[in-house]
C-alpha positions as CSV (number, residue, x, y, z in Angstrom):
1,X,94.6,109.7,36.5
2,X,94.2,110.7,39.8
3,X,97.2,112.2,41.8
4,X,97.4,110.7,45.4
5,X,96.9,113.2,48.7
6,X,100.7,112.0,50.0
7,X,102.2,113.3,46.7
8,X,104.7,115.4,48.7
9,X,105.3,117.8,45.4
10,X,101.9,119.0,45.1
11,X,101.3,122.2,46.1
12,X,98.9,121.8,48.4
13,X,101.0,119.3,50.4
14,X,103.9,122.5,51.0
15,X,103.7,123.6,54.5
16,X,105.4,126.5,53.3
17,X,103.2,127.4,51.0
18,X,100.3,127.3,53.2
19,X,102.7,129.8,56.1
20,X,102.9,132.1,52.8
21,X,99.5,132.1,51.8
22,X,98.0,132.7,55.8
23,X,100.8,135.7,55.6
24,X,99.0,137.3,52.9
25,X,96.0,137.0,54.1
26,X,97.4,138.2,57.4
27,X,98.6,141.1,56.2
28,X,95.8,141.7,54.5
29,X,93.7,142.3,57.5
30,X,96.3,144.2,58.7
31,X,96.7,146.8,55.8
32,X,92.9,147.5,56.6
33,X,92.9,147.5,60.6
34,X,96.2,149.8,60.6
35,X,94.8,152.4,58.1
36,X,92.9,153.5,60.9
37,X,96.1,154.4,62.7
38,X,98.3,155.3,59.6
39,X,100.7,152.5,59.6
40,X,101.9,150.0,58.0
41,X,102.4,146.4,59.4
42,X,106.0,146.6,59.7
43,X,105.6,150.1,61.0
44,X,103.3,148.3,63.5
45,X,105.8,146.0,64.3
46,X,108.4,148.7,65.2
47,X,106.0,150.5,67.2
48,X,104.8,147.4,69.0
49,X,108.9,146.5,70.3
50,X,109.4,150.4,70.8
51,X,106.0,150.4,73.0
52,X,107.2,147.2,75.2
53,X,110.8,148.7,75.7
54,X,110.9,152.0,75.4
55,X,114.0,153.0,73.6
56,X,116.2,150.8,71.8
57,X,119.8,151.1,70.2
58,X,118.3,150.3,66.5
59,X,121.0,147.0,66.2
60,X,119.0,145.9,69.3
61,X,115.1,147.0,67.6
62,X,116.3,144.8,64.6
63,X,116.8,141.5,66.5
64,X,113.5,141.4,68.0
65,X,112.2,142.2,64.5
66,X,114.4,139.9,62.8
67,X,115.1,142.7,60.1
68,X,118.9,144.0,59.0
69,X,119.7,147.8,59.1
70,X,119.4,147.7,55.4
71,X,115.5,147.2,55.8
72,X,115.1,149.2,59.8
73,X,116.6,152.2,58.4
74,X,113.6,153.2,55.6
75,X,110.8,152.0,58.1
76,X,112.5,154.2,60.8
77,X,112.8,157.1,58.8
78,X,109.2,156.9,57.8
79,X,108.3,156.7,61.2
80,X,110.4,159.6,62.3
81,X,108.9,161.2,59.1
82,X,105.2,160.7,60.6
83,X,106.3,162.0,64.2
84,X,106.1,158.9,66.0
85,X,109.7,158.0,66.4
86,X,113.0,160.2,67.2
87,X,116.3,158.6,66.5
88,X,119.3,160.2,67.9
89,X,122.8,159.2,68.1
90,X,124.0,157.4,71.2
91,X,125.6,159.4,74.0
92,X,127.7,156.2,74.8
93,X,128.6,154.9,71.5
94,X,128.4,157.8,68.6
95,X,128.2,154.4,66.5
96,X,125.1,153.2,67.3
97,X,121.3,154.9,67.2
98,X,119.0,154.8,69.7
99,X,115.6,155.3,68.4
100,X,112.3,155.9,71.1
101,X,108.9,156.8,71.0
102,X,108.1,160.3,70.6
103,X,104.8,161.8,73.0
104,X,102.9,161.6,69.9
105,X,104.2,157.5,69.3
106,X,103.2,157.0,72.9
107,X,99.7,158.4,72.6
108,X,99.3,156.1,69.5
109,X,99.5,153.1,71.7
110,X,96.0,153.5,73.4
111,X,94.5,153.5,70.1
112,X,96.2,150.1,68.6
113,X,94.6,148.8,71.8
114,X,91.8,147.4,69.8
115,X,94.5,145.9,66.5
116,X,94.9,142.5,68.5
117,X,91.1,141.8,69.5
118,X,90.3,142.3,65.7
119,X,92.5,140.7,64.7
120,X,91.6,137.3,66.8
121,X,88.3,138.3,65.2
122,X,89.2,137.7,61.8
123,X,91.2,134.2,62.5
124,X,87.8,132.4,63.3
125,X,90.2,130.8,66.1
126,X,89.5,131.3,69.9
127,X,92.0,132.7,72.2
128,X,93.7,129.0,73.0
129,X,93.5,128.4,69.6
130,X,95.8,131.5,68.7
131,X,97.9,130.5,72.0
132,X,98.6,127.0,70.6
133,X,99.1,128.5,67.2
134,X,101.6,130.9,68.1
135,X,103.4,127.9,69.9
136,X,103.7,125.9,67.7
137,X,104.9,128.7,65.0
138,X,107.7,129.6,67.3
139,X,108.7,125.6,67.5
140,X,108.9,125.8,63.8
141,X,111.0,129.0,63.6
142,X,113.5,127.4,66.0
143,X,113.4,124.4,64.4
144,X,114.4,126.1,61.2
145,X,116.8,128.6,63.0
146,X,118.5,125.7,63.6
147,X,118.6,123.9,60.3
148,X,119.6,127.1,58.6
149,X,124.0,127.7,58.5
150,X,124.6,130.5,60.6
151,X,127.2,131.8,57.9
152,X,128.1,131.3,54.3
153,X,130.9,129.6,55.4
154,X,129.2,126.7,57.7
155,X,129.1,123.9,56.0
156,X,125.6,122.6,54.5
């Protein structure tokens, strides 16, 4: 007995399956273009938002990378570990931690100028391609932003 292509519980008819599978692959690529540079992706991450805005309060650092202090804090250490980050208390606010680049963080930059074009490389997709991609990606994460109850409370 065959199984029809519109049989919405096959597994190969989950669109979520198929974002989880191109984020492994994904991050495979990465794991192998950042050991060059001695990060991680999500140490990549951190440096690419710290490289675009200089320093950050590390509440602020974790919106842009959608993470919770619970999962910042380790990466950050890490990166302070390595040299490339310095966090310090603010001067403002002794409750919140303002983490920035350190000179050698900076001078990292100029050599994850090459991460993106190889990463395009590896897709097999042209530059509008990964444009409309990207789009459409971010329509689907504020579609589902949306969908998703804010707090355990909201109703479902």
């Amino acid at each position: 007995m065959t199984t029809p292509a519109t049989d919405w519980l096959r597994l190969d008819q989950q669109i979520c399956f198929s974002l989880n599978a191109a984020s492994r692959a994904f991050n495979g690529v990465y794991r192998v273009v950042l050991k060059e540079l001695g990060l991680t992706y999500p140490q990549y991450l951190v440096m690419l938002v710290l490289w675009e805005h200089g320093e950050l309060p590390v509440k602020k650092l974790g919106e842009h990378l959608r993470l919770d202090s619970g999962t910042l804090s380790p990466l950050l250490k890490r990166l302070e570990t390595a040299g490339l980050v310095r966090r310090e208390r603010s001067a403002r606010d002794e409750r919140s931690v303002e983490v920035r680049p350190t000179a050698q963080g900076a001078a990292l930059r100029e050599r994850a100028r090459e991460v993106p074009r190889r990463i395009a490389a590896a897709t097999g997709l042209d530059l509008a391609e990964i444009q409309e991609l990207r789009s459409r990606l971010d329509r689907l994460t504020t579609s589902l932003d949306a969908y998703v109850p804010k707090s355990p409370s909201a109703p479902s």
